[in-house]
C-alpha positions as CSV (number, residue, x, y, z in Angstrom):
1,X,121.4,-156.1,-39.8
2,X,123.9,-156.4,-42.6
3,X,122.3,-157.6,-46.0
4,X,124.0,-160.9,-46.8
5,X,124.0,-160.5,-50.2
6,X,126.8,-158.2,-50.9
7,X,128.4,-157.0,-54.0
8,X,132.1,-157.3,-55.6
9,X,134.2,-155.0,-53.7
10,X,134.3,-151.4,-56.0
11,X,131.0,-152.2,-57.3
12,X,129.7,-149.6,-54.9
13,X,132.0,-147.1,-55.6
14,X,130.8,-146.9,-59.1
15,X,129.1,-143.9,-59.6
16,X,125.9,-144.1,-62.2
17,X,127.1,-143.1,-65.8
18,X,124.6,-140.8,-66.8
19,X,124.2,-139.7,-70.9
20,X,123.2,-137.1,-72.7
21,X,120.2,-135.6,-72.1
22,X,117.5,-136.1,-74.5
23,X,114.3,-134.3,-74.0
24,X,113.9,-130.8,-72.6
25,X,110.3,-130.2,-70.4
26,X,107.4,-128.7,-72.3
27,X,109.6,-128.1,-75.8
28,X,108.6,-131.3,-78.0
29,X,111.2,-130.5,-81.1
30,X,114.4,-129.8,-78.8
31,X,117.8,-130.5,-81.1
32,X,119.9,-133.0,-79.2
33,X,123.5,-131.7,-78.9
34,X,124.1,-134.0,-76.3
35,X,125.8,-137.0,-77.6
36,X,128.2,-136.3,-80.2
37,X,125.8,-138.5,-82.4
38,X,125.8,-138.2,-86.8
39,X,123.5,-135.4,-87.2
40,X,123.0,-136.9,-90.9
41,X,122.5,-140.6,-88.9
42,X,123.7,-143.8,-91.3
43,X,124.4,-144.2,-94.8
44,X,121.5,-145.3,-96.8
45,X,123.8,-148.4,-97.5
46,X,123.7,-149.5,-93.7
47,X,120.0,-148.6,-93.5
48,X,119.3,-151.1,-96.4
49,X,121.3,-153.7,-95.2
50,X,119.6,-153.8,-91.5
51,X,116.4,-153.9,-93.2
52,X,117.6,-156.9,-95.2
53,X,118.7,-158.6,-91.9
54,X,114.8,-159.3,-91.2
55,X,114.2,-162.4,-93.3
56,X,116.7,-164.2,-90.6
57,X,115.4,-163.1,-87.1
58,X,114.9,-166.7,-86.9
59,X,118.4,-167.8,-87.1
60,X,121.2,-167.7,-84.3
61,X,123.8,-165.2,-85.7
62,X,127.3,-165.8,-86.2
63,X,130.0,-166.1,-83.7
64,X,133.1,-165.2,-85.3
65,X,131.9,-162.0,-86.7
66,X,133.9,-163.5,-89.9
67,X,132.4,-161.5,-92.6
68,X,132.2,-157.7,-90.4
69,X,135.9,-158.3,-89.4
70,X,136.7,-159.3,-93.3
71,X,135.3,-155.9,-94.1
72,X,136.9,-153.9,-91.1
73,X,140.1,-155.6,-92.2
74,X,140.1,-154.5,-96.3
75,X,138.9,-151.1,-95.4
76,X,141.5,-150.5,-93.2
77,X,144.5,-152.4,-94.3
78,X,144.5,-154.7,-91.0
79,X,144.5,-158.8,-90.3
80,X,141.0,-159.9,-89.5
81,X,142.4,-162.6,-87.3
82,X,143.7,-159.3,-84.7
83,X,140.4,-157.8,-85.2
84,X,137.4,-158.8,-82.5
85,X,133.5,-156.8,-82.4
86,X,131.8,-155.9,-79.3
87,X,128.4,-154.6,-78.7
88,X,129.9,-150.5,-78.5
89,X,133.5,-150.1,-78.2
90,X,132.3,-149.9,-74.1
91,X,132.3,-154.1,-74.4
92,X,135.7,-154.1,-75.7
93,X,137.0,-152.0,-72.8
94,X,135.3,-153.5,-70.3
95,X,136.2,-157.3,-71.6
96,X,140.1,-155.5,-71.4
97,X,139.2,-155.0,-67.8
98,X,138.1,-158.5,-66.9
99,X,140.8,-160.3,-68.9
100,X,144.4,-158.3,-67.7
101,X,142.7,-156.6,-64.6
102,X,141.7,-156.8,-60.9
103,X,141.7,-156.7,-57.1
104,X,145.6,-155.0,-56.5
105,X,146.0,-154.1,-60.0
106,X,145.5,-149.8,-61.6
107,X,144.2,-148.7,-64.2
108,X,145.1,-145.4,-65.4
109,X,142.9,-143.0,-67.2
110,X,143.7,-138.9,-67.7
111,X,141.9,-136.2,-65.6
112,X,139.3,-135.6,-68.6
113,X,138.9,-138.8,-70.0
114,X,135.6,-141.2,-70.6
115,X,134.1,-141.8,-67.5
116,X,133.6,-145.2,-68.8
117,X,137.5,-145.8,-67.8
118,X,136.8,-145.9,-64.0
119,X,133.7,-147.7,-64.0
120,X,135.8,-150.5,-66.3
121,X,138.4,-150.0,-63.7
122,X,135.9,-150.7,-60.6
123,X,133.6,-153.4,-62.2
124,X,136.6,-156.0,-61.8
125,X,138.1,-154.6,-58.5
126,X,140.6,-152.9,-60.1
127,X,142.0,-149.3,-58.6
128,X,141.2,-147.0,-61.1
129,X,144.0,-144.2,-61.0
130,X,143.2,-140.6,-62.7
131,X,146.3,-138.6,-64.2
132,X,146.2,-134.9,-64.2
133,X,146.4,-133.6,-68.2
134,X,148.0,-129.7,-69.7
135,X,145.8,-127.6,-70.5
136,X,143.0,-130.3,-71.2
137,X,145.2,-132.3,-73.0
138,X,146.6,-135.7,-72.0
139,X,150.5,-135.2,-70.7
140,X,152.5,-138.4,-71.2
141,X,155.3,-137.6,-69.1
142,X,152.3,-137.6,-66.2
143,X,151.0,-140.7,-67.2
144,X,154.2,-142.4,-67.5
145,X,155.3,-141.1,-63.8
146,X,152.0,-142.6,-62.5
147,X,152.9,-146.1,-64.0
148,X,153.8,-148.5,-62.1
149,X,154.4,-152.7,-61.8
150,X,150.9,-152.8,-60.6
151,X,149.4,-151.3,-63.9
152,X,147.6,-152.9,-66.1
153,X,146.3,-150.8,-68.2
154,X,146.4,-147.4,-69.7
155,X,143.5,-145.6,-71.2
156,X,143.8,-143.1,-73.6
157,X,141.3,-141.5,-76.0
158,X,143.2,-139.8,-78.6
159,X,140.7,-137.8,-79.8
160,X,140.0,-137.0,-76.3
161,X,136.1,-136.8,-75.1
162,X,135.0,-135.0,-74.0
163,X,138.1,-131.9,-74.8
164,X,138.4,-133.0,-78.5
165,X,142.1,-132.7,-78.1
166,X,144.8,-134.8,-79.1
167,X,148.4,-136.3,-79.2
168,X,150.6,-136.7,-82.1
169,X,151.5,-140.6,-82.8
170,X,155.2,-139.8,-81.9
171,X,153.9,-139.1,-78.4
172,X,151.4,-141.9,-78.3
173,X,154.4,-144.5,-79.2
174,X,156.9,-142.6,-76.4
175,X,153.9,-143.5,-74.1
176,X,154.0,-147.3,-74.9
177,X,157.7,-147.8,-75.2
178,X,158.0,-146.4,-71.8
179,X,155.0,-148.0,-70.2
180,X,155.6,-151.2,-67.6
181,X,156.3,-154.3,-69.7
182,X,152.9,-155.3,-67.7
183,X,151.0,-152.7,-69.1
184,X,148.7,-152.7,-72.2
185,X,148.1,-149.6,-73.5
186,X,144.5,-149.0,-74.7
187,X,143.6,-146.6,-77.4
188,X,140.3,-145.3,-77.9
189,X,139.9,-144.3,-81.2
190,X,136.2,-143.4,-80.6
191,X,136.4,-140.2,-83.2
192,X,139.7,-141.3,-84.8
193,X,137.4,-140.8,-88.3
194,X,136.9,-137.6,-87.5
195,X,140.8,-136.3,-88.6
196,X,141.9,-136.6,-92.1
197,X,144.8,-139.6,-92.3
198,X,144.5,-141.0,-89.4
199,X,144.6,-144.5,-88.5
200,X,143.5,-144.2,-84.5
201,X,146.6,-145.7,-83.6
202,X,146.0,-149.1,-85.7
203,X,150.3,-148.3,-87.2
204,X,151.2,-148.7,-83.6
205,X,148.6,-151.6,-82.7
206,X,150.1,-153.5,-85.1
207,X,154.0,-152.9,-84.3
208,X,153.9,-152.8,-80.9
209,X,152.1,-155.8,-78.7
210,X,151.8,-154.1,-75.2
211,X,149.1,-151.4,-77.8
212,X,145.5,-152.0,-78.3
213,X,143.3,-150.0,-80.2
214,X,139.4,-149.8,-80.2
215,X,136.9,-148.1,-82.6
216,X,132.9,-147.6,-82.7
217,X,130.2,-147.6,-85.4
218,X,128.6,-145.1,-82.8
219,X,130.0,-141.4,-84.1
220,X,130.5,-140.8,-87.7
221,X,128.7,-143.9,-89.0
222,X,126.0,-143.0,-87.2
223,X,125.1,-146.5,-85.5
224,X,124.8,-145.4,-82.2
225,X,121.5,-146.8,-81.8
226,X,122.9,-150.3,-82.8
227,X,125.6,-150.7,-80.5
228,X,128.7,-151.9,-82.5
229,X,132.6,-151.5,-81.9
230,X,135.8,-153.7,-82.4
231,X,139.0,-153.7,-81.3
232,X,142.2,-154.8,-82.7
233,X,146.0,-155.7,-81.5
234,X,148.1,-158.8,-81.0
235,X,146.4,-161.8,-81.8
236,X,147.8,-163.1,-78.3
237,X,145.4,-160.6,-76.6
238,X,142.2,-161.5,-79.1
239,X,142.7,-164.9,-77.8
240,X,142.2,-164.2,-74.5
241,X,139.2,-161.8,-75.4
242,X,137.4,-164.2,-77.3
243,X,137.5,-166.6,-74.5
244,X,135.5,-164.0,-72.4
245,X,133.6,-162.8,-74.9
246,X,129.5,-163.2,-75.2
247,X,129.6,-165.6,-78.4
248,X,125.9,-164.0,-79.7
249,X,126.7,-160.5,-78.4
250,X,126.1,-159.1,-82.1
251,X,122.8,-159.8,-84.2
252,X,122.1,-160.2,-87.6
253,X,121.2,-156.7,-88.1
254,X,124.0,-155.0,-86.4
255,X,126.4,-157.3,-88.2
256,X,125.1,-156.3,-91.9
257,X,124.7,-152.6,-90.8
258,X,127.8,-152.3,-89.5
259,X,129.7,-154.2,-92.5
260,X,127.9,-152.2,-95.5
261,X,128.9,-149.3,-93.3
262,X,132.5,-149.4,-93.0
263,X,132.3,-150.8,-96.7
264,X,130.7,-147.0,-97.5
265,X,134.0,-144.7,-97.3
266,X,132.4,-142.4,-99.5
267,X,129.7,-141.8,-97.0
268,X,132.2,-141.5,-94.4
269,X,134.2,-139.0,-95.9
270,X,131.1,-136.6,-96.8
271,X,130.2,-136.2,-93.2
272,X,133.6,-135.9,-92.3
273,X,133.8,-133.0,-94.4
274,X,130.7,-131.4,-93.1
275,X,132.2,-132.1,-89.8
276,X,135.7,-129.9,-90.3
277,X,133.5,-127.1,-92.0
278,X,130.9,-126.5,-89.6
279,X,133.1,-127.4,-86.6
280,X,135.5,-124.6,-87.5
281,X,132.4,-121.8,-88.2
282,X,131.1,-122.9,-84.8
283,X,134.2,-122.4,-82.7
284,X,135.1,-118.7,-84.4
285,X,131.2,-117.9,-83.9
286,X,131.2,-118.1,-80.6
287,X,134.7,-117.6,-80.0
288,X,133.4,-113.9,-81.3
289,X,130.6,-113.8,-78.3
290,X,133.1,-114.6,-76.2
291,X,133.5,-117.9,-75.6
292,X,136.9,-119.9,-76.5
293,X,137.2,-123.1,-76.9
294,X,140.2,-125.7,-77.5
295,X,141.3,-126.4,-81.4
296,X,138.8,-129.9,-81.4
297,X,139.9,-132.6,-84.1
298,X,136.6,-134.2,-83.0
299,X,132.9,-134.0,-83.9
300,X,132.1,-131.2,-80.8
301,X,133.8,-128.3,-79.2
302,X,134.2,-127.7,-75.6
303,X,132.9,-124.0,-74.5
304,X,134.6,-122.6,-71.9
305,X,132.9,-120.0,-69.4
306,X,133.8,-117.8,-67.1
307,X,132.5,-120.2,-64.3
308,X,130.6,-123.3,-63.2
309,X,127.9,-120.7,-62.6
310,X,128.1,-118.5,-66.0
311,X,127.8,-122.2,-67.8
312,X,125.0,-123.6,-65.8
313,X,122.9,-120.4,-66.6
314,X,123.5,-120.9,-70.8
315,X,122.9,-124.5,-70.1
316,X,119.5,-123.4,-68.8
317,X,119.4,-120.8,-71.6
318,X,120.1,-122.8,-74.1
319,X,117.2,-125.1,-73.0
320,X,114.6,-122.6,-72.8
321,X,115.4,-121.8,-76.7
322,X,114.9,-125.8,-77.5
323,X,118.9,-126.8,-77.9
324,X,120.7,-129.5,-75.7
325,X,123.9,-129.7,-75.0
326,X,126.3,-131.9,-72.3
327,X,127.3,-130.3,-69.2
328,X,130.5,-131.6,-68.4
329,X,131.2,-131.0,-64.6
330,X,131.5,-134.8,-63.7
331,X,134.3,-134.6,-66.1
332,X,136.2,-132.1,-63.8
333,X,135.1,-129.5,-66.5
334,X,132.7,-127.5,-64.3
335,X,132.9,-124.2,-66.4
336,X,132.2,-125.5,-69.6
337,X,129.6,-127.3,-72.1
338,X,130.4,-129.9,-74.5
339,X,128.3,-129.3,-77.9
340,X,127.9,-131.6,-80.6
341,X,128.6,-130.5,-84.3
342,X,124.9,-130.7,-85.8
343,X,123.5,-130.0,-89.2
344,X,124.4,-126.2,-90.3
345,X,121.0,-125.4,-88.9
346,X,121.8,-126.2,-85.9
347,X,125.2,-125.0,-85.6
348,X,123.9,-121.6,-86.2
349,X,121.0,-122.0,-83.5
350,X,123.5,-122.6,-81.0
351,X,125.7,-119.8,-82.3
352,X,122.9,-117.3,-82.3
353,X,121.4,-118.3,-78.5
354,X,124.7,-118.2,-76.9
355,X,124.9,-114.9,-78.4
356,X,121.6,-114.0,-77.3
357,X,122.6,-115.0,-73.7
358,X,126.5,-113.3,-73.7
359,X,124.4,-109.9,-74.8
360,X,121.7,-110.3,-72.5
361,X,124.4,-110.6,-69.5
């Protein structure tokens, strides 16, 4: 007998999104590579500031997010009226989907993007439409020849996650000026931090209305654990959001963390630092063992193997010498791993097992 109670069409066609692993079996100090999360967590100024946020657990917070959005707009030079906070950049994305998508409509994502773009794509009935990329990195001529007047939207992550490459902006604004006037162009500027004078596509956010551009507290602020991202475009499109939008989806502690952390550039730029120096040692160390990987303007490197099965086996190597990294084959990358940029201790852990595992071969 048929169940009665039936889902939104695409629902079931969502496959689980799965993170990075966490734990390994029988080691009880594994280092979590897995995630692409601050190895140095938040600034002592955020950690304060949630701690503060105690006294008022009491109390509804706000719902205009007026005094986060202030701070996200002084930092980075935008109008905190364009501005609107999510719980993750993932709410942001997925309130996208809801408002300018649905059953008939596509939204298109590139071969290796966030798997978060499909399920976004299928949680409103929306076909979600994947784009072949160059080389692992995202081809706009592809994208634009895929479009169509039943897209939507058009997901791109520029840095990419999980290949760490990227686009230049002159690229990224050919791509919306030759989209569908009925498309909004999303950019997810998840690791946009990550790369020295860049503003994660806010220049073109701002100048152009069919572009939106999102951002998370979750990478180099090291707020993963809270949950907190925003977006920002035409103030036409916040309207919409903000209709949609949970009015208590931030608390008082994720809304005093996150503002003393954007506020705490000086924090931001130390761990980007860190982030370019021990990136760069970690790609030529095991580029020497024999294991390439793409130029990454992120905070992790993409190996690439031989083969789905010469990656499985240091995935299980690595594991057995207490290090965890992301396997990447539901992102059409069967032959590689994705590792995070840890401490230096770290990086030189992971340097010296996949050595140990190339020489053992």
């Amino acid at each position: 007998m048929t169940d009665p109670i039936r889902p939104q069409p695409g629902i079931l066609d969502i496959a689980l999104y799965e993170g990075g692993a966490a734990h390994v079996a029988g080691i009880s100090d594994a280092v979590k590579l897995s995630s692409n999360e601050n190895p140095f967590g938040p600034s002592d100024k955020a950690k304060e500031a949630y701690l503060r946020a105690v006294h008022r657990l009491h109390l509804y917070p706000s719902t205009d997010h007026a005094r986060l959005r202030q701070a996200i707009g002084e930092v980075h030079g935008l109008d905190p009226a364009r501005i609107i906070c999510g719980t993750g950049s993932d709410e942001v994305l997925l309130l996208l989907c809801q408002a300018y998508a649905g059953p008939g409509d596509e939204v298109i994502y590139t071969q290796h993007g966030f798997l978060m773009y499909p399920i976004a794509a299928r949680s409103v009935g929306a076909t979600p439409v994947q784009v072949k990329e160059r080389d692992r990195t995202v081809d706009v001529d592809a994208i634009l020849g895929a479009a169509n007047e039943r897209t939507r939207i058009v997901f791109l992550a520029n840095p990419n996650n999980p290949t760490g490459t990227m686009i230049s902006e002159a690229e990224v604004r050919r791509l919306a000026e030759g989209l569908p006037k009925s498309a909004i162009l999303v950019i997810d500027g998840a690791y946009a931090e990550y790369v020295e004078g860049f503003d994660g596509g806010a220049g073109l956010a701002t100048s152009h209305p069919n572009v939106f551009m999102t951002r998370t507290f979750s990478k180099i602020y090291g707020l993963g654990g809270l949950r907190i991202g925003w977006g920002y475009g035409a103030k036409s499109i916040i309207d919409v959001l903000n209709r949609i939008r949970n009015p208590f989806n931030l608390s008082h502690g994720q809304l005093e963390a996150a503002e003393a952390a954007v506020r705490d550039q000086e924090y931001v730029a130390e761990c980007r630092a860190s982030n370019t120096k021990l990136r760069a040692w970690m790609a030529e160390a095991i580029a020497e063992k024999g294991v390439p990987s793409d130029t990454s303007t992120a905070n992790f490197i993409l190996a690439r193997f031989a083969d789905e099965s010469e990656a499985t086996a240091c995935d299980s190597f690595l594991q057995s010498e207490g290090l965890i990294v992301r396997r990447v084959s539901g992102y059409g990358l069967p032959n590689c791993l994705r590792i995070t940029v840890g401490d230096e201790a770290s990086c030189r852990r992971v340097a010296h097992a996949i050595g140990k595992f190339k020489g053992a071969k």
